[in-house]
C-alpha positions in Angstrom: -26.8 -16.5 6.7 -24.5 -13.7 5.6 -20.8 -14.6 6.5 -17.8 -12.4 6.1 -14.2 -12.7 6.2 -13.7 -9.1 8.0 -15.7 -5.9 8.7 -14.3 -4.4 6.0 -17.2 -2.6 4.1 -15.0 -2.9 0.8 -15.6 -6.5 0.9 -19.3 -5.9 1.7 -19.5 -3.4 -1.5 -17.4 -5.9 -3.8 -19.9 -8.5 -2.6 -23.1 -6.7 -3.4 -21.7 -5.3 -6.6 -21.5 -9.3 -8.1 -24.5 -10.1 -6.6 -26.9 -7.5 -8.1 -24.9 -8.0 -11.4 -26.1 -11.7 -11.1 -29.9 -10.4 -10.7 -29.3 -8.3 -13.8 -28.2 -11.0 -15.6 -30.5 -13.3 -14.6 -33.4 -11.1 -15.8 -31.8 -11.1 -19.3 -31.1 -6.8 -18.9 -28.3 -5.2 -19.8 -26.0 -3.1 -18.2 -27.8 -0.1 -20.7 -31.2 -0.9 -20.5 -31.4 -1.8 -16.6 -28.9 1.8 -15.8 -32.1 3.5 -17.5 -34.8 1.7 -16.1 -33.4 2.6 -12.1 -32.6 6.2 -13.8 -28.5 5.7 -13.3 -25.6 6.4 -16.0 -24.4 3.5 -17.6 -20.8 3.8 -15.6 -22.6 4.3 -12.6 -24.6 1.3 -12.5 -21.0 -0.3 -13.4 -19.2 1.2 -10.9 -21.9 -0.2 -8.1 -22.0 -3.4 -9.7 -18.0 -3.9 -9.8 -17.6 -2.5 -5.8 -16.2 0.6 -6.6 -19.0 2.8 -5.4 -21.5 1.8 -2.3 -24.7 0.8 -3.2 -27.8 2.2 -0.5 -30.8 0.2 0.7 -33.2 2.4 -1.5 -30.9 1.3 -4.6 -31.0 -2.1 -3.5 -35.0 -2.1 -3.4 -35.0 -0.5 -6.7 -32.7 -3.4 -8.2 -35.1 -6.2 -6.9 -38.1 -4.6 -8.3 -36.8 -3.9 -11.4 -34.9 -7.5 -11.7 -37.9 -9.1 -10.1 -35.8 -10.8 -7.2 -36.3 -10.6 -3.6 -33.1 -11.2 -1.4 -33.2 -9.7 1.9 -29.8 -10.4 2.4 -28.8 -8.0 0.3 -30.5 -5.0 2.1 -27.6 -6.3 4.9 -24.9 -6.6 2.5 -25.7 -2.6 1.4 -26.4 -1.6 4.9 -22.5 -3.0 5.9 -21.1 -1.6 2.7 -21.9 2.0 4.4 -20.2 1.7 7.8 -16.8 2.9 8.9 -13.8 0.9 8.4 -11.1 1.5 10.8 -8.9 3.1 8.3 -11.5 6.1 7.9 -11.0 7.5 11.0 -7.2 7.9 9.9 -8.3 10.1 7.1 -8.2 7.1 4.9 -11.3 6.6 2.3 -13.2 3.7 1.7 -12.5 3.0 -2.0 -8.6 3.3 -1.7 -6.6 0.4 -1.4 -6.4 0.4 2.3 -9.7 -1.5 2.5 -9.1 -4.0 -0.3 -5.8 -5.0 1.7 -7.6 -5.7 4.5 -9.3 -8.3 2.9 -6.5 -9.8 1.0 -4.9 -13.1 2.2 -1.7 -12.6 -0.4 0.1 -9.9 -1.2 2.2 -9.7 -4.4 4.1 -6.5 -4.6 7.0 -5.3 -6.8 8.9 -1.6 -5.8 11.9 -0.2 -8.1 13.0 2.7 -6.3 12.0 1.8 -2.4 11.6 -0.4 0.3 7.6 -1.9 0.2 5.4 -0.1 2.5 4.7 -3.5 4.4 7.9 -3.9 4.9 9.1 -0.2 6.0 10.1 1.0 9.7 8.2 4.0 11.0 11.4 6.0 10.9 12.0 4.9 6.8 7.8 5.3 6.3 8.4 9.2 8.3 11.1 10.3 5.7 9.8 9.5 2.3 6.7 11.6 3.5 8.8 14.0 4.0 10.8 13.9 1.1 7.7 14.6 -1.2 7.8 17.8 -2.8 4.3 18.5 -1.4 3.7 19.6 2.2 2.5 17.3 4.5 1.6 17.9 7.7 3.3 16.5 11.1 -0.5 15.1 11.7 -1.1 13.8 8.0 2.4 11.9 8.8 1.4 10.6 11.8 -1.8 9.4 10.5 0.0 7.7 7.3 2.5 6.1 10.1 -0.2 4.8 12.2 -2.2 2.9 9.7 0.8 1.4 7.7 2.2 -0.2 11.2 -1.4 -1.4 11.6 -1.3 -2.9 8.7 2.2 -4.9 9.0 0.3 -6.4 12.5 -1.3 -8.7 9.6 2.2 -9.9 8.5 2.6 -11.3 12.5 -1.1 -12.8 13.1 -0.6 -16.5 14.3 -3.9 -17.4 13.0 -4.5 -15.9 9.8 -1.4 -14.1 8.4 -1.7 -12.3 5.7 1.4 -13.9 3.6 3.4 -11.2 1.4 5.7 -11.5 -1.9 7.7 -8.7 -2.6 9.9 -8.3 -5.0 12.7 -5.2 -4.9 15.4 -3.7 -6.8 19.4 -3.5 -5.1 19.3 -0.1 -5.8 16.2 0.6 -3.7 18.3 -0.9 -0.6 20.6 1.6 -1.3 18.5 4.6 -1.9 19.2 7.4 0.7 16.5 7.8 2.8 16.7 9.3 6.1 19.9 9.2 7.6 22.6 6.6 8.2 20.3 5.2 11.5 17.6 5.4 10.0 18.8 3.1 6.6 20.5 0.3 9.2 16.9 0.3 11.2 15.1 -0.6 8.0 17.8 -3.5 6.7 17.4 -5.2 10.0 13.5 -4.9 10.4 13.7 -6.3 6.8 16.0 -9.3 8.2 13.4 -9.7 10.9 10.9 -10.1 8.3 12.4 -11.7 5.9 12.2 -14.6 8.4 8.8 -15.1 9.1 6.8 -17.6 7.6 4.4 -15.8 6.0 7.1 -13.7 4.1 8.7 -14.2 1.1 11.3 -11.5 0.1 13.5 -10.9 -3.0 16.0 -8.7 -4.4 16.3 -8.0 -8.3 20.0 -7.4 -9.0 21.3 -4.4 -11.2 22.3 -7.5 -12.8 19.6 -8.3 -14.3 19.5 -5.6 -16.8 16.5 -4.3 -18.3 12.8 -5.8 -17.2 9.3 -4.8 -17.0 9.7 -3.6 -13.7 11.4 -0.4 -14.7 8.4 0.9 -16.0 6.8 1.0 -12.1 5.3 -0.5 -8.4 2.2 -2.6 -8.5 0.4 -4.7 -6.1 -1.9 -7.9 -6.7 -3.9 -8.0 -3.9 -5.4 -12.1 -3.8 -9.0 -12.9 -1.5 -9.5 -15.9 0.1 -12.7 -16.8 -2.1 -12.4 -17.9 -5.5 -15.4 -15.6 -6.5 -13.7 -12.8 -5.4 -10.3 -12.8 -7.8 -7.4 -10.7 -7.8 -7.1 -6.9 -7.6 -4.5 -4.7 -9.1 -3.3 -1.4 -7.4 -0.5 0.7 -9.5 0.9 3.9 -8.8 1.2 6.6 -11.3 2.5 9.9 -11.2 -1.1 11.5 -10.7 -2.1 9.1 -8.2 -3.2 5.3 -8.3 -5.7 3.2 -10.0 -7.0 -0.4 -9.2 -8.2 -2.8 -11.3 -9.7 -6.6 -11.0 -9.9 -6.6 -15.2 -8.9 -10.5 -15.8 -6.8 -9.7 -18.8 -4.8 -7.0 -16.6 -4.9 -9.1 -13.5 -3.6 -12.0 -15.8 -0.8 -9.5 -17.3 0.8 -8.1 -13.8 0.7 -12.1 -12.7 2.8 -12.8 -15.2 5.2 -9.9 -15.1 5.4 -10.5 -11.5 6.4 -14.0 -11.9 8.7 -12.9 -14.2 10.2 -10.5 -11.9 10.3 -13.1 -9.0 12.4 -15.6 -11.6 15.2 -13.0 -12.2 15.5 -12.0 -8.6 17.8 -13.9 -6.3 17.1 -16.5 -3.9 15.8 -15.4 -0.2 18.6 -16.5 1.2 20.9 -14.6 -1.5 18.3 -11.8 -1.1 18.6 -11.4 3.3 23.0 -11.8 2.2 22.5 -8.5 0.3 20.4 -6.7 2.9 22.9 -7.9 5.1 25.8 -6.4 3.3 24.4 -2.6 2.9 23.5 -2.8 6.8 27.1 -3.6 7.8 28.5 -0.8 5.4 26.3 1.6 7.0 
């Protein structure tokens, strides 16, 4: 019996892609000789195999033949992989990193320049949109708005919350963003929470000098089954990449950690927030 976590058809994909790589492997083929035999590129076949791209039912059919496996589960699996998530009718796509967060049960998340986008108020969210040197749209905005307060909801589930470590600088607190209102509404929503349970929340001091954070924002995203691993999502200047590489996972761990050492305490870390709200 197929069981799921979610309705997320990223998790479906990611779920599919191991399994037909298992059937590969268990009919001793490699990723070269089986991308030929089902008349795919090499880095397609890798991409399908590591969740990245959907794989269809005729693909599917194809992979059993050729590894000489039946598993009508899989037919399912691919069938989910190809519905709509409820991001996507947001304008969201299915293989950002709005679907793998859905999924996720941790969050690990370090920012150097602003408040994490679990963490920000519509209002805060509303001006650095605007404050891009590209146009947006009002109903791009409101689209961006939307789904980043649907995914906070997450942060407040009593049953399953998804449980968020995020890690930023003193100076993003004091970054001007919006206006005055705007600045105290975000330092008390983070107070707010700061509190809950399934938050953890640290600020790295100027303090602390120079560190490994200064060269960016990244996310581990962490799934509830082993199997499943650790995904990494970093911004760049020319967009974002994501990665579930064990030696990179295994690198941003540790940096994070690192991070999270040199930061202060939550309770030192609410006492700053506090601070730069009251001299608003």
């Amino acid at each position: 019996m197929i069981m799921s976590s979610g309705n997320s058809p990223t998790w479906w994909r990611r779920k599919l892609g191991r399994r037909v790589r298992a059937m590969r492997e268990g009919a001793g083929l490699t990723l070269e000789a089986a991308a030929a035999a089902l008349d795919f590129s090499s880095s397609k076949l890798a991409r399908l195999e590591a969740g990245v791209q959907g794989i269809d039912v005729h693909w599917v059919r194809s992979m059993m033949d050729l590894y000489d496996q039946r598993d009508d589960e899989l037919v399912e699996m691919a069938r989910r992989s190809k519905q709509k998530g409820w991001w996507h009718k947001h304008g969201f796509n299915d293989q950002g990193y709005v679907g793998l967060e859905t999924e996720a049960v941790l969050v690990h998340c370090f920012y150097a320049a602003l408040v994490p986008g679990l963490l920000q108020t519509d209002e805060y969210a509303r001006a650095v949109f605007k404050g891009s040197h590209v146009r947006r749209s009002e109903e791009w905005i409101n689209s961006q708005v939307t789904v980043r307060a649907h995914r906070q909801r997450r942060l407040h589930d009593a049953a399953k919350p998804l449980r968020l470590n995020a890690v930023t600088t003193d100076s993003a607190l004091r970054q001007c963003i919006g206006d005055a209102h705007v600045l105290r509404r975000q330092m008390q929503r983070l107070l707010e929470l700061a509190a809950l349970p399934s938050v953890e929340f640290r600020i790295l001091p100027a303090a602390a000098g120079m560190h490994d954070g200064l060269n960016g924002p990244f996310t581990m995203l962490h799934f509830a089954e082993p199997e499943d691993g650790a995904v990494v999502y970093a911004e760049h200047a020319l967009g974002a990449i994501h990665t579930d590489k064990p030696s990179e996972v295994h690198a941003c761990r540790v940096k994070f950690e690192h991070l999270r050492t040199i930061a202060l305490s939550p309770a030192d870390s609410t006492a700053v927030v506090g601070e730069v709200m009251n001299a608003l």
